[in-house]
C-alpha positions in Angstrom: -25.5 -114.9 -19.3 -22.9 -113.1 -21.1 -18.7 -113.4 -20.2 -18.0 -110.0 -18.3 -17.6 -107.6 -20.5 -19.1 -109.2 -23.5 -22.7 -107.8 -23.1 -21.0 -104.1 -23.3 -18.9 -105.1 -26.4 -22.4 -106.8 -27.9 -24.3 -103.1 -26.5 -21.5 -101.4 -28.4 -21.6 -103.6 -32.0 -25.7 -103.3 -31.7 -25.4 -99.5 -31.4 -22.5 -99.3 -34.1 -24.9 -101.2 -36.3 -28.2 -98.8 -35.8 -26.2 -96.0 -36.2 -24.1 -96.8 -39.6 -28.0 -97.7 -41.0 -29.1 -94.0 -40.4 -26.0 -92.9 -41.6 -25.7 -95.1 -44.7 -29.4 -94.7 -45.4 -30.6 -93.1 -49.1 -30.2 -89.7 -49.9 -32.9 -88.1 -51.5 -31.3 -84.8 -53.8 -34.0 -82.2 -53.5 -35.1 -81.6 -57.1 -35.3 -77.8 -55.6 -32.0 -77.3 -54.7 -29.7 -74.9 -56.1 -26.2 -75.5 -58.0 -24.6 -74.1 -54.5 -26.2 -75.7 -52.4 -25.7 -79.3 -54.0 -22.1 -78.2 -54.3 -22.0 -77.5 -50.5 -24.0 -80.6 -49.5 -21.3 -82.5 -51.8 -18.5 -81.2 -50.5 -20.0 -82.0 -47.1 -20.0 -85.4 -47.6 -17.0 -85.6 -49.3 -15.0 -84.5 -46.2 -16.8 -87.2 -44.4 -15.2 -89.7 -47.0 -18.9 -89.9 -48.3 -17.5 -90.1 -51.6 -20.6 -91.7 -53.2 -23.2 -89.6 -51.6 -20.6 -86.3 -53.1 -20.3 -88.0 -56.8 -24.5 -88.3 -56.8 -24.8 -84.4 -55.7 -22.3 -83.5 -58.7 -23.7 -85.5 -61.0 -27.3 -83.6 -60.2 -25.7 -80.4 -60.9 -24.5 -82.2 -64.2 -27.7 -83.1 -64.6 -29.6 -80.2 -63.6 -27.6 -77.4 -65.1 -26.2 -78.4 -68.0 -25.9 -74.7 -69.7 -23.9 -73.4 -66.6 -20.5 -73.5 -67.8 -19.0 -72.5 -64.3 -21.0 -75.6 -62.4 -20.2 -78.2 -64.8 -16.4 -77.1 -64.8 -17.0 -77.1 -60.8 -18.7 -81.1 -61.1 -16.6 -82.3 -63.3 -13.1 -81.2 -61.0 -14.9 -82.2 -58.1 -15.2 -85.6 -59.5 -12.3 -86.1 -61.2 -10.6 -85.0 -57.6 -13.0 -87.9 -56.1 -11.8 -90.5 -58.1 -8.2 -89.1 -57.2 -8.8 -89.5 -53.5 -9.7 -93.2 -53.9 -6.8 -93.4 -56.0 -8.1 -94.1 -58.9 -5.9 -92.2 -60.9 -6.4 -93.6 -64.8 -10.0 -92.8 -63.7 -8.7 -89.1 -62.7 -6.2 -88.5 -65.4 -8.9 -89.3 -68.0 -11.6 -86.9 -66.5 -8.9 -84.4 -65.7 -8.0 -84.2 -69.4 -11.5 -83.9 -70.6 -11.7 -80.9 -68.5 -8.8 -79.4 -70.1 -10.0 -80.0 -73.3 -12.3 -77.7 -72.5 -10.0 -74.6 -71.9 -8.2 -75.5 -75.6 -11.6 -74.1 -77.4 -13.0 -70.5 -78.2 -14.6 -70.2 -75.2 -11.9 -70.7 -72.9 -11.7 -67.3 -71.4 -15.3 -67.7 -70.1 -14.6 -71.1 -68.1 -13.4 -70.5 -64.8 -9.8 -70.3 -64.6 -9.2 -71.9 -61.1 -10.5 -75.8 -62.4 -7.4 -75.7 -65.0 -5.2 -74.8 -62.6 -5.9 -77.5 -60.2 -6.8 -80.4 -62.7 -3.1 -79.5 -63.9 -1.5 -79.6 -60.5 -3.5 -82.8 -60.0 -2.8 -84.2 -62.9 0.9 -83.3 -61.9 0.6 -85.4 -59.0 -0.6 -88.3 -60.7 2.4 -88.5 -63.5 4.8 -88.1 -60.1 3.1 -91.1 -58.5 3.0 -93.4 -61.7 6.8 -91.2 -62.7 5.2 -90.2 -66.4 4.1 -87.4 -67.8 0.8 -85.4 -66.7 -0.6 -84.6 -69.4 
């Protein structure tokens, strides 16, 4: 019916396909779910290049727990970073600087120290693809 070979190359394309739809199938964010665990579950499937399924669990957290200072400063590097990934870096740049904004006001010595740091080194490697400044 089939050349040789074909049916096992058709077999493997059919079971590619079923597979990518359970993969690739909607995500439902438990309204339940804690700030750490929707941070793990994004970072989960942001090392799986899931990068879609990571920028909906920050954006819950955003969401979700607004008055945590520490969670939004997480979400908003963790997105920024995203966008850096998929090289989007006037994206990046723009939501790495809003983030350091952030540490320029009263309250800077309550943020969490570690986001400026790395929004600076990242914003460092952006100015050294594009050769201008970082910040």
């Amino acid at each position: 019916m089939f050349p040789r070979g074909m049916g096992f190359v058709i077999g493997l394309f059919l079971m590619g396909a079923i597979l990518s739809a359970c993969v690739t199938g909607p995500v439902d964010i438990p309204n339940d779910a804690s700030p750490e665990e929707l941070i793990q579950r994004a970072q989960e499937a942001s090392d799986r290049n899931r990068f879609n399924l990571a920028l909906r669990y920050y954006e819950a957290i955003q969401e979700r727990f607004p008055s945590n200072i520490d969670f939004i400063c997480a979400a908003e590097y963790e997105i920024a970073f995203i966008h850096y990934k998929q090289k989007k870096y006037a994206q990046a740049r723009d939501e790495l600087n809003a983030l350091l904004h952030r540490y320029e006001g009263p309250d800077a010595v309550l943020l969490p120290g570690q986001f400026r740091v790395l929004a600076e080194i990242v914003l460092k490697r952006i100015g050294e693809k594009h050769k201008e400044p970082a910040g």
